[in-house]
N, C-alpha and C positions, 0 to 999 in steps of 0.2 A: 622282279621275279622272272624267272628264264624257264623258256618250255620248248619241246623238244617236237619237233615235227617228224613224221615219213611221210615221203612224196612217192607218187607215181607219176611219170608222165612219158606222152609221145612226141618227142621230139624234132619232129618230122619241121614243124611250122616254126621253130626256134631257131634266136642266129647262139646255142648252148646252154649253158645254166648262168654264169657270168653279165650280169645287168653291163649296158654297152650304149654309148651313145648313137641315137635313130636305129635300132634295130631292136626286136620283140626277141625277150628271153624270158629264161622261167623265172629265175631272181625278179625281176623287176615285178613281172605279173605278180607272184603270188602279195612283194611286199607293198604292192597298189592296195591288193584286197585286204591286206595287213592294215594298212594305213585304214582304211574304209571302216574295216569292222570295230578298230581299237579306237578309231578318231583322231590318233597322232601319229605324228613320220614314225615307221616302225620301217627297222631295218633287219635284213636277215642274212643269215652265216651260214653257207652249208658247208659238207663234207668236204666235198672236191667238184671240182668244173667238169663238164660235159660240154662237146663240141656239139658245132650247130649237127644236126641230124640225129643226133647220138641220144638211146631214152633211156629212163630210167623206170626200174622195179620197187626201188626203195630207199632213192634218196634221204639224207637224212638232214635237219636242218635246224636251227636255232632264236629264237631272238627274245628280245629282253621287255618286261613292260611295266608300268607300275604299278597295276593291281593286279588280282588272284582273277583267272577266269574260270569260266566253266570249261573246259575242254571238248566236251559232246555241242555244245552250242556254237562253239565257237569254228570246231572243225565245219559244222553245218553250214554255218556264215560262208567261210573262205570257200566252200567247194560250189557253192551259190554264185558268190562274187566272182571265180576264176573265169567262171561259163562265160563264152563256149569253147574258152580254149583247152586242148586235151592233158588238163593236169587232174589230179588226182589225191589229196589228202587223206590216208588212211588213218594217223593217230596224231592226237596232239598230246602232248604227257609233260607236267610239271617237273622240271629237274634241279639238282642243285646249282649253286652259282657257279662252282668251279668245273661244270661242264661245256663243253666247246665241241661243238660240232666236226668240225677240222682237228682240232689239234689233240684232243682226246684219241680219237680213232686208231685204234691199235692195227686193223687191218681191213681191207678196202678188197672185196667181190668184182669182178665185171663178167659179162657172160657173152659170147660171139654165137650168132645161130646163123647156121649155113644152110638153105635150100639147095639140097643133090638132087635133081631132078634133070630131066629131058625139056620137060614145059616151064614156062615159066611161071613166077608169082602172077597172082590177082588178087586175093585178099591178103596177102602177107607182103604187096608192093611199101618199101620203104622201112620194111621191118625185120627184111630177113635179106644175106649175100646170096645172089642165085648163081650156081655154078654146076652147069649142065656136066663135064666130066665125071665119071665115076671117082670119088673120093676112098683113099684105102686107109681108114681111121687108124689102123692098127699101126704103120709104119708113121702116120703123124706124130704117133703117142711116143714111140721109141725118138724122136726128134725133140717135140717136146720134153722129154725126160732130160734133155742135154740142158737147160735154161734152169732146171731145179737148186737154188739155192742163190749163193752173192758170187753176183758178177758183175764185169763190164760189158753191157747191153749197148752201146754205142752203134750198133749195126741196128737196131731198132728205132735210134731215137732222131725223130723231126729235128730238120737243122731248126725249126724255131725254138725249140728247148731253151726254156731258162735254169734248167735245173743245174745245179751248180758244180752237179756229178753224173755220171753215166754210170754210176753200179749202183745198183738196187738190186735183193731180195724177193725172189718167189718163191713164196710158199708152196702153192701147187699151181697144177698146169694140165690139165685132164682134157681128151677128146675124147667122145662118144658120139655114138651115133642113136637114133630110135626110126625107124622106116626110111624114110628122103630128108630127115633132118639131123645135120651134125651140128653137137655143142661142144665149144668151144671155154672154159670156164680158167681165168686166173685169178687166184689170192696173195695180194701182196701188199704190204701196210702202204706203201706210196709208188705210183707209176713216171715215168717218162713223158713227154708229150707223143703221142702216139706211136707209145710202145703198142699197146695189145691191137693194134689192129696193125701193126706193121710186122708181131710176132704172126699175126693168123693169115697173112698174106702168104710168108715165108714158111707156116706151114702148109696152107695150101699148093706152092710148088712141089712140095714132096708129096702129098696127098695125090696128085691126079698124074705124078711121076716126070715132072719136070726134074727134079731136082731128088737124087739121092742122100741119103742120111748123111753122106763124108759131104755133101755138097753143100747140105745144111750147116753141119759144123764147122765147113770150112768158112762161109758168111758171116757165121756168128764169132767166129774165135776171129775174121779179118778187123773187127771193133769198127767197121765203114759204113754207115747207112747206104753207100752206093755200089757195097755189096749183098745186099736185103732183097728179099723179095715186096713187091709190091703195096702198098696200105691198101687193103679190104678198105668194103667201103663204111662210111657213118650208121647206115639205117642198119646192119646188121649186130649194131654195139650194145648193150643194155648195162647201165651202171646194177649190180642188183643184191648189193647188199653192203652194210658198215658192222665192224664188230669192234665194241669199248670195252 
């Protein structure tokens, strides 16, 4: 029988989501508490990988067992068992066999939160990119609008990429702002290895006026990560949402 998880968690204390020899991740933790509650090696599948720092809103996740559980008891077990580390199980939901976590997922959410301020963080230390210049969202969004649809992103992508292509699909690509906090939000069924935060770096150059809109497009259209602006950092990433 196979059942469907959403996760939340802060990924601050995590070396990602990706279970890893001698280091604490969310995979392992949760399939510890897995194991605990069901009594047998229970293994778990999720959406997509998070880097170390990097949280999430609403991971999605997987695994197989061989009897019917209850789902409200069961959730209450693992969020018991996880303690005290900062994860979070909001639903557990019985699905059918031919669902997959990963490879079902039609299109994958992430969200970047920028603190525009003068001061710095205190309670949003580790959770948010703090960038004291004034940010002009409006001329980001006209940069962003350039990435809208299938391209070769190779100016975004981590030489550690295994992906076995540099063109991917966005769906959308939106910045906003709400008082000192700009969000960053892209939708697109599969990512790069640190594309979105090497696109939110690269928007940030134009944002605080390093870098004009032909300077952006000039980056993007070179296909060179080592014509990119900078990777933003991990605590500002939120995985935060999957759609099947």
């Amino acid at each position: 029988m196979r059942y469907k998880l959403t996760i939340e968690y802060d990924g601050t204390p995590f070396c990602g989501w990706q279970k890893q020899s001698g280091c604490l991740t969310v995979q392992e933790t949760i399939e510890q508490a897995l194991t605990t509650a069901l009594r047998t090696p229970t293994e778990l599948y999720g959406s997509g990988r998070t880097d170390t720092g990097v949280h999430a809103l609403a991971q999605v996740a997987h695994f197989d067992c061989q009897s019917e559980q209850n789902e409200y008891q069961l959730r209450e077990s693992l969020n018991a068992l996880v303690r005290p580390y900062p994860i979070s199980i909001h639903t557990i939901e019985r699905v059918s066999d031919d669902f997959h976590a990963r490879f079902s997922a039609k299109q994958r959410s992430y969200l970047y939160h920028i603190q525009n301020t003068r001061f710095p963080p205190a309670i949003n230390i580790n959770r948010v990119w703090w960038l004291p210049y004034p940010l002009d969202t409006e001329t980001m969004q006209q940069a962003a609008d350039l990435l809208i649809g299938k391209h070769d992103l190779s100016t975004f992508r981590a030489a550690q990429c295994q992906a076995k292509s540099p063109v991917k699909t966005i769906d959308e690509l939106t910045v906003t702002r709400s008082d000192n906090d700009v969000f960053i939000q892209i939708k697109a069924r599969s990512f790069l290895y640190h594309q979105v935060r090497n696109i939110v770096g690269s928007l940030a150059y134009v944002g605080y006026g390093k870098w004009t809109i032909d300077d952006f497009r000039k980056a993007f259209e070179a296909k060179d990560r080592r014509r990119g602006g900078e990777t933003a950092p991990a605590a500002g990433l939120y995985f935060q949402s999957v759609t099947y």
